[in-house]
Steps between C-alpha positions, in 0.01 A plus 500: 500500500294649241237750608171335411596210651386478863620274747243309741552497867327201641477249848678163436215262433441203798430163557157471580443166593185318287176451761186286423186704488346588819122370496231595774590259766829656498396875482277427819744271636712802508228777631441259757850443647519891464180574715635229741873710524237822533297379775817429710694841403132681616501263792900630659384816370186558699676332831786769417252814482491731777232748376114359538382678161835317336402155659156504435615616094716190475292287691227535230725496212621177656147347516434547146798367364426200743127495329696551177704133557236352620317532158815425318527154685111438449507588142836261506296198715175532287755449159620160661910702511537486867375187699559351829523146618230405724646380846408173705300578758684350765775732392286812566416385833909430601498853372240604751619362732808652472357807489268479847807389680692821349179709632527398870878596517345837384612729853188691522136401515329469204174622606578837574621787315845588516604812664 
């Protein structure tokens, strides 16, 4: 090999696979399925703390990334990209219901504070 002839050391190329574009709805779709995985990590985290000054840290950390989803879904609502379909109202009762007859199998009462 001739002297002013260098050879090039390089990485193979890949196969990156061809994406659409993201557009906004997904970029927020995205920050708001991460500040939903955030809020539940903080959540095990601050159960799992054994230091007051730690738990109170994560516990507020935790808050704001909850206020932080929060906006992300209203922002998402107000744009019309997440909706709900309105239940009958006879099903919301059922689920009432449902839900007072789970209460009174509840062992302690309900008026007091627990101990």
């Amino acid at each position: 090999m001739a002297q002013n002839q260098q050879q090039k050391i390089q990485n193979p190329k890949t196969q990156v696979p061809q994406t659409p574009q993201m557009n906004d709805r997904d970029y927020i779709n995205d920050m708001l399925t991460t500040e939903k995985y955030m809020t539940s990590a903080y959540s095990v985290a601050a159960n799992e703390a054994s230091h007051e000054s730690l738990y109170s840290d994560i516990q507020q950390i935790c808050n704001e990334a909850q206020r932080c989803q929060r906006d992300l879904f209203n922002v998402m609502f107000e744009k019309g990209w997440y909706s709900f379909d309105a239940e009958q109202q006879q099903t919301l009762s059922q689920s009432y219901q449902q839900f007072v007859g789970y209460q009174s199998q509840i062992p302690y009462n309900q008026n007091t504070p627990m101990s």
